[in-house]
C-alpha positions in Angstrom: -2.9 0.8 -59.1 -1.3 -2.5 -60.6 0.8 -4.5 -57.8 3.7 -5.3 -59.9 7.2 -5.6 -59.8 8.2 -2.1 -60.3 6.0 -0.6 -57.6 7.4 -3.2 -55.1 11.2 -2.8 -55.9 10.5 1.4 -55.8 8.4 1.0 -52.3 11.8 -1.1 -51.2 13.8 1.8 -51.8 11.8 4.4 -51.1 10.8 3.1 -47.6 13.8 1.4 -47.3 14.9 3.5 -44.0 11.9 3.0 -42.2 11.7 -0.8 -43.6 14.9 -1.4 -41.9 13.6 -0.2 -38.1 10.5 -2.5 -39.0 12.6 -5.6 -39.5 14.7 -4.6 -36.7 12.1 -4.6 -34.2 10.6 -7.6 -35.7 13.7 -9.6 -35.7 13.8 -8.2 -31.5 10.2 -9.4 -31.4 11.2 -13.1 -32.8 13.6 -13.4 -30.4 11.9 -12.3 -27.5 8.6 -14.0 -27.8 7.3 -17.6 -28.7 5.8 -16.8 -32.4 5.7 -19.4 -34.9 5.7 -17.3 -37.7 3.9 -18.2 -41.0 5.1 -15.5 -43.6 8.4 -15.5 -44.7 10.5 -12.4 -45.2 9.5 -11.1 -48.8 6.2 -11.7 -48.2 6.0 -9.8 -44.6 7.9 -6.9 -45.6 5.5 -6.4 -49.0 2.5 -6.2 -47.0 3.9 -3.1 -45.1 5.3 -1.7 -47.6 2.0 -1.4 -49.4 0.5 0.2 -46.1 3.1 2.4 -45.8 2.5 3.8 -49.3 -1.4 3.3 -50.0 -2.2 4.6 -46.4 -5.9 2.3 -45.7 -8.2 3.7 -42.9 -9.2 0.1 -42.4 -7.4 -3.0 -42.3 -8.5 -6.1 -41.9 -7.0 -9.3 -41.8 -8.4 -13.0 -41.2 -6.9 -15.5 -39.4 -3.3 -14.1 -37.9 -2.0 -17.0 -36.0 0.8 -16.2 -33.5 0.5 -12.4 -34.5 3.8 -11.8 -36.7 1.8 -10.4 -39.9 -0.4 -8.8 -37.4 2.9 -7.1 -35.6 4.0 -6.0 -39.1 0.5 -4.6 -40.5 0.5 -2.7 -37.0 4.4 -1.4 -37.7 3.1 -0.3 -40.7 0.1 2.0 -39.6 1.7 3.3 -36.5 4.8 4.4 -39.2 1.5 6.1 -41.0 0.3 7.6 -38.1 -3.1 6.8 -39.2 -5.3 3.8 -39.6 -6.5 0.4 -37.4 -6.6 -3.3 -38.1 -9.5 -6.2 -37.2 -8.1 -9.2 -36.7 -11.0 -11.6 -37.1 -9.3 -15.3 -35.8 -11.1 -18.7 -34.5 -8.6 -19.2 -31.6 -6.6 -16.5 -29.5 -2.6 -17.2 -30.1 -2.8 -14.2 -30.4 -3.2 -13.1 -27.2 -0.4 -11.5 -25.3 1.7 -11.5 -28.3 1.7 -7.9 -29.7 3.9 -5.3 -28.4 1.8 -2.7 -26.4 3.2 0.4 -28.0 0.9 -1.4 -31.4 -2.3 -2.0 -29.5 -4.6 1.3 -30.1 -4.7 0.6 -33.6 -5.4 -2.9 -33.2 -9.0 -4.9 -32.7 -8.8 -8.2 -31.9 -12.3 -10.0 -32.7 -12.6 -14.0 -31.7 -15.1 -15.6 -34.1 -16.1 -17.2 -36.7 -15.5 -14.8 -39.3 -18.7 -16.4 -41.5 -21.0 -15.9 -39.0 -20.1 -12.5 -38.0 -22.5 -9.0 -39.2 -20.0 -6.7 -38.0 -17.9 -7.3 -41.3 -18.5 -4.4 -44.0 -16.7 -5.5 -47.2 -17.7 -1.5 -48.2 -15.8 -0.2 -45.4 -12.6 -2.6 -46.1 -9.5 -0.6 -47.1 -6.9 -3.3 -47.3 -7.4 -7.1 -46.8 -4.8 -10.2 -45.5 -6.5 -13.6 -45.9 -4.6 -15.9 -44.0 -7.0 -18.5 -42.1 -8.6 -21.9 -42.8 -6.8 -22.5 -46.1 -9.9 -24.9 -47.6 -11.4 -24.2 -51.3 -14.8 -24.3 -49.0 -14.0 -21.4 -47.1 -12.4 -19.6 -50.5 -15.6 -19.8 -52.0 -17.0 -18.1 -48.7 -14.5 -14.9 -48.7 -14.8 -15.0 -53.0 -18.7 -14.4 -52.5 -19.0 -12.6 -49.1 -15.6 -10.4 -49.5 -13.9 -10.1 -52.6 -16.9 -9.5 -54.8 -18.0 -6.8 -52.5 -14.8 -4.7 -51.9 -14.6 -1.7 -53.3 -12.3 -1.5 -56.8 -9.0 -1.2 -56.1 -9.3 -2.7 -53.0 -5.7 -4.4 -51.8 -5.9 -8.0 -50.8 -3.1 -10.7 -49.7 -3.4 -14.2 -49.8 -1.5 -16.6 -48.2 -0.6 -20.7 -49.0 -1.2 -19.8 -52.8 2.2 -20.7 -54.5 4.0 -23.6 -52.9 4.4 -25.5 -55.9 5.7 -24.2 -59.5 2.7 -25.5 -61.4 -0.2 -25.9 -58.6 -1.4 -23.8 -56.7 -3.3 -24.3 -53.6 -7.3 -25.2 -53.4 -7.8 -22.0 -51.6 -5.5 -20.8 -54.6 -7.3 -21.8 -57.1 -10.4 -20.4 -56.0 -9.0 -17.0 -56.0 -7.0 -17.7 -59.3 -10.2 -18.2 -61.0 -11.8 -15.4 -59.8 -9.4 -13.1 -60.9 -9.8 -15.0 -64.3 -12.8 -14.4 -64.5 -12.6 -10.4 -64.2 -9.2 -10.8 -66.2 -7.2 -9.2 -63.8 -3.7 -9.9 -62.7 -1.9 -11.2 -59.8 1.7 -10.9 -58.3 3.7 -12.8 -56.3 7.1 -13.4 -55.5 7.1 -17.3 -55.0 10.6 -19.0 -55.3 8.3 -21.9 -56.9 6.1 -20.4 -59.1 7.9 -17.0 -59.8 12.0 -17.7 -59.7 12.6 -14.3 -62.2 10.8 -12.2 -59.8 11.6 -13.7 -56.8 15.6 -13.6 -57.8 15.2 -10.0 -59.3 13.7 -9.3 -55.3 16.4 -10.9 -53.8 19.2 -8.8 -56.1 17.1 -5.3 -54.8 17.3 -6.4 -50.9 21.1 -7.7 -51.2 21.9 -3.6 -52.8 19.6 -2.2 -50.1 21.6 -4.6 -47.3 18.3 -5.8 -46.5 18.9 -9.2 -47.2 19.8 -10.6 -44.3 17.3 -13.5 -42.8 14.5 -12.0 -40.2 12.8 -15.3 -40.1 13.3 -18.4 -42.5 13.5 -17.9 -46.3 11.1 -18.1 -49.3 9.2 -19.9 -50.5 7.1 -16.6 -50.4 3.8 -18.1 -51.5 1.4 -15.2 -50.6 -0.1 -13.8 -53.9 -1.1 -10.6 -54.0 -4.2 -8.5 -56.5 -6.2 -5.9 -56.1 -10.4 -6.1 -56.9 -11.0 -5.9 -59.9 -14.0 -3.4 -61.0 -17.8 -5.1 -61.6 -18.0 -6.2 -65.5 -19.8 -4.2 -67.6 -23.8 -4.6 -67.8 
């Protein structure tokens, strides 16, 4: 599977029912609860979307923050009716934060993720980086993680794209990687991909999902999947 365009824009209308309850009960969530949220809209929405239609057993997801891409990874598998998610965070924001009707598929683990043994890239369906945004600590999850997840493996990064031309350190560390295995990336960063976030924008306005959740783009996650070992 190649996350591009076309399978985003077809997962926005083919979930686009169930999307709309999501952001519903997100936007009640916001409201209702001191978050400070760190993914924008298009970004947020895109990581349930490809939940909702690649169905992991396993999600994991480092860092988390206040617990709003947790809240929408968790929407996402209880839509499924199948799956759980590790958080793996230095601090506990978290805590208290997620709705109790989301908490059986959830595993909240406090801790250094780099020091942990309990962290099988193998067993790994579906990864969201999203915690000490440092090239040091890119090089850690490049080694340890991503060249140990299985092919086809989806994973999320955030703080990639702020700027049109230059990316993040963290960024650049997994830019180069997927260099290196010449594989692609997407993302839908108003700074660094205007056509595709604009042609996003024009789907959600005709789906009348366009209306502001949280605070808009700039969208900078980026978004691959592992790319298979190179040839011997």
């Amino acid at each position: 599977m190649t996350i591009d365009m076309d399978l985003i824009v077809g997962l926005y209308f083919k979930h686009a029912d169930a999307l709309r309850a999501a952001r519903e009960a997100q936007a009640a969530l916001l409201h209702g609860n001191r978050m400070r949220p760190q993914l924008d809209d298009a970004e947020s929405e895109i990581c349930y979307l490809l939940v909702r239609e690649l169905r992991p057993g396993r999600v994991v997801e480092l860092g988390g923050g206040h617990g709003w891409s947790t809240t929408w990874l968790l929407r996402a598998l209880a839509d499924n009716g199948y799956g759980t998610l590790d958080t793996y965070a230095g601090t506990d924001q978290v805590a208290g934060r997620i709705p109790t009707a989301l908490t059986h598929r959830w595993r909240f683990h406090r801790c250094d993720v780099r020091t942990t043994v309990a962290l099988d890239p193998g067993h790994i369906d579906h990864l969201l980086i999203d915690a000490t945004h440092t090239a040091s600590f890119a090089h850690w999850y490049r080694r340890y993680l991503l060249n140990r997840l299985r092919p086809g493996t989806p994973v999320a990064v955030h703080d990639v794209f702020r700027r049109a031309t230059t990316p993040s350190r963290e960024g650049r560390v997994v830019l180069d990687w997927l260099a290196a295995h010449d594989a692609p990336h997407f993302t839908v960063s108003a700074a660094a991909a205007p056509q595709e976030y604009a042609e996003l924008t024009a789907a959600k306005r005709l789906l009348a999902l366009d209306a502001v959740v949280h605070r808009p783009a700039p969208n900078p996650m980026l978004f691959c999947t592992t790319p298979p070992p190179p040839p011997r």
